[in-house]
C-alpha positions in Angstrom: -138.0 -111.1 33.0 -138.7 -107.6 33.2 -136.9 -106.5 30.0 -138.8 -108.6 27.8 -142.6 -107.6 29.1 -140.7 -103.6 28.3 -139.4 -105.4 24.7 -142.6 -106.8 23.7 -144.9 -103.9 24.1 -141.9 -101.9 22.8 -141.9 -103.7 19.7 -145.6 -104.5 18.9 -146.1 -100.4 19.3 -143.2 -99.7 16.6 -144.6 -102.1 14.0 -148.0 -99.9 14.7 
């Protein structure tokens, strides 16, 4: 639940 809204934010900023 609250690991993937931090994983998916994480990940969309690295691929930035």
């Amino acid at each position: 639940m609250s690991t993937t809204a931090l994983l998916v934010p994480a990940r969309t900023k690295k691929t930035s």
